[in-house]
C-alpha positions as CSV (number, residue, x, y, z in Angstrom):
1,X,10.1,-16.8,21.0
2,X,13.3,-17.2,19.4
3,X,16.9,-15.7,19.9
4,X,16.4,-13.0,17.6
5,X,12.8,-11.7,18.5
6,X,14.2,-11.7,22.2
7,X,17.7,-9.6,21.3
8,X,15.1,-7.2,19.7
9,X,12.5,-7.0,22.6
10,X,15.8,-6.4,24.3
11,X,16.1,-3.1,22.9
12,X,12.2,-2.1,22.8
13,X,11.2,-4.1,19.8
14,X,7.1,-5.7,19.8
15,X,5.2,-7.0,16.8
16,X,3.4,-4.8,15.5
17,X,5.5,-2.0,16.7
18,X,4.8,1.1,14.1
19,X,6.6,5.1,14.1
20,X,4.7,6.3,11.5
21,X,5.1,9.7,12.7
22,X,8.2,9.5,13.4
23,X,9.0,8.2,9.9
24,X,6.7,11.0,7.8
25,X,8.8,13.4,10.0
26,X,11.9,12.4,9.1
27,X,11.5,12.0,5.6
28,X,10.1,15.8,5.6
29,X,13.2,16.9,6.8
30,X,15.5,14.9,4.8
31,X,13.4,16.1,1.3
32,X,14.2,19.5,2.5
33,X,17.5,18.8,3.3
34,X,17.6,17.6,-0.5
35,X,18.9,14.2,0.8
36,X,17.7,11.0,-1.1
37,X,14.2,9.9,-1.6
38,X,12.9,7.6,0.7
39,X,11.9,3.9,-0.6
40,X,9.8,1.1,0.2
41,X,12.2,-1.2,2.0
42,X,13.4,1.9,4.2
43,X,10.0,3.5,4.9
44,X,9.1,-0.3,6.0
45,X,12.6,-0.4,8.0
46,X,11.9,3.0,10.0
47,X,8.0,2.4,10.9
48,X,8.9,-0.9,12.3
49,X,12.3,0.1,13.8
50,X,12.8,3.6,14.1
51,X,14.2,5.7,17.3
52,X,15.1,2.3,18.7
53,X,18.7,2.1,19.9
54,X,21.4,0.0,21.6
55,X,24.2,1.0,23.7
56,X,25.6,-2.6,23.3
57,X,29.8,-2.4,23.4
58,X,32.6,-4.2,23.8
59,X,33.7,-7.6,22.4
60,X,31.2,-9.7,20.6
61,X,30.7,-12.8,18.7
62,X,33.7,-12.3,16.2
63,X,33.5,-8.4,16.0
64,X,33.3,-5.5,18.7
65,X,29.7,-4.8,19.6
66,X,28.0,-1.6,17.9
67,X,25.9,0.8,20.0
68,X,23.5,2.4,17.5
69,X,20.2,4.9,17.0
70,X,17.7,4.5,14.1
71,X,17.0,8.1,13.4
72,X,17.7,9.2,9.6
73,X,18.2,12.7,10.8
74,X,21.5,11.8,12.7
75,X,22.6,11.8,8.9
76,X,21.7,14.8,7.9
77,X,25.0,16.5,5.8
78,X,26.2,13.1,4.7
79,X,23.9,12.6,1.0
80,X,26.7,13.2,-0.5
81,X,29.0,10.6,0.6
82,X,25.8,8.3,1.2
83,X,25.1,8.7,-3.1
84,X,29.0,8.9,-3.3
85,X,28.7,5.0,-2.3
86,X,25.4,4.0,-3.8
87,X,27.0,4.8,-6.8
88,X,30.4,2.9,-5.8
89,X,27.8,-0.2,-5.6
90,X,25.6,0.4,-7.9
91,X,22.4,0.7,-5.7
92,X,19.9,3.6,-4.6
93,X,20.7,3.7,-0.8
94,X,18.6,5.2,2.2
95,X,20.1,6.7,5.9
96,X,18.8,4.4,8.6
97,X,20.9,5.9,11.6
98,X,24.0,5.9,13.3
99,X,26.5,3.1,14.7
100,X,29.6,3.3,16.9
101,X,28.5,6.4,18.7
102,X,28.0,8.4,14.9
103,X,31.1,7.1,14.1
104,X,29.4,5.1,11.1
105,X,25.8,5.5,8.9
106,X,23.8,2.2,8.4
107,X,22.3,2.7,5.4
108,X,19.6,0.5,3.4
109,X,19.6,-0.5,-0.2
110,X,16.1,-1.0,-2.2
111,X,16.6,-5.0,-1.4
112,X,16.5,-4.3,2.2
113,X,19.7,-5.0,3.1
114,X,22.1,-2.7,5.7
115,X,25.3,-1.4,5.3
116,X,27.4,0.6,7.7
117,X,29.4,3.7,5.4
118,X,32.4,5.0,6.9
119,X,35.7,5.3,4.7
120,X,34.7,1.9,3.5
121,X,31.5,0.1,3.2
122,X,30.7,-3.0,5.3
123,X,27.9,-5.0,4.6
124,X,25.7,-5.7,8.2
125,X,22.6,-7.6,7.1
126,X,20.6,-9.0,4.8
127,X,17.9,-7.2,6.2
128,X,16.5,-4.9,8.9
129,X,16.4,-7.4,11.7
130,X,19.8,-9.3,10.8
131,X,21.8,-6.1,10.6
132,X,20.6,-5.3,14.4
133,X,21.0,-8.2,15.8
134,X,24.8,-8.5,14.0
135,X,25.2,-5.1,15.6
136,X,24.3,-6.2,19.3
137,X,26.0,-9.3,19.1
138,X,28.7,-8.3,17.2
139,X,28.8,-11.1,14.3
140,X,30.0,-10.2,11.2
141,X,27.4,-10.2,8.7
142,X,27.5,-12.9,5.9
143,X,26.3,-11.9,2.8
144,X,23.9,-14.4,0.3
């Protein structure tokens, strides 16, 4: 097992781990909400990932630790500043969850890769399992 599958079995993590539920609920009450459509790489995101959460804090690797939930809903009121900033970058973006205690959104793009929206955007990963593991350790994410 390497570093990163044990930070994620850390916070409840397995292969094979799915939400489905979870995830078709979710994306009911975000349509309703008139929020963003759900895509691929964030359906693929939430069944493997969703409602786990971290309360990691404090000083990290080269950036403060970020406690976080996976739970789209945490989101809900926020499409417009989440398609305010998919159209400052030019992509389609997706709410994941919360970081820093709702403080920040982690959003997805259709690439898979996770952002954290707050006055600014900040890049966190290149994908799902990256962008959590940056967040518990807190190390800035490096983009390709």
């Amino acid at each position: 097992m390497n570093q990163e599958e044990r930070i994620l079995r850390g916070i409840g993590w397995y292969p094979g781990r799915r939400v489905e539920d979870s995830v078709r609920s979710w994306e009911k009450v975000l349509d309703q909400e008139g929020a963003m459509e759900m895509f691929e790489a964030a359906r693929s995101a939430l069944i493997e990932f969703g409602e786990l959460r971290s309360n990691a804090d404090g000083p990290g690797i080269d950036c403060a630790k970020s406690p976080f939930i996976l739970d789209p809903t945490g989101c809900l009121g926020d499409g417009e500043k989440i398609g305010d900033f998919a159209e400052r970058i030019g992509k389609r973006l997706y709410p994941l969850g919360e970081s820093f205690n709702g403080e920040l959104l982690l959003v997805m793009d259709e690439q898979g890769r996770v952002y954290e929206l707050m006055d600014a955007i900040y890049f966190t990963g290149n994908d799902i399992r990256e962008a959590l593991v940056n967040l518990i350790v807190g190390r800035q994410a490096k983009e390709n």
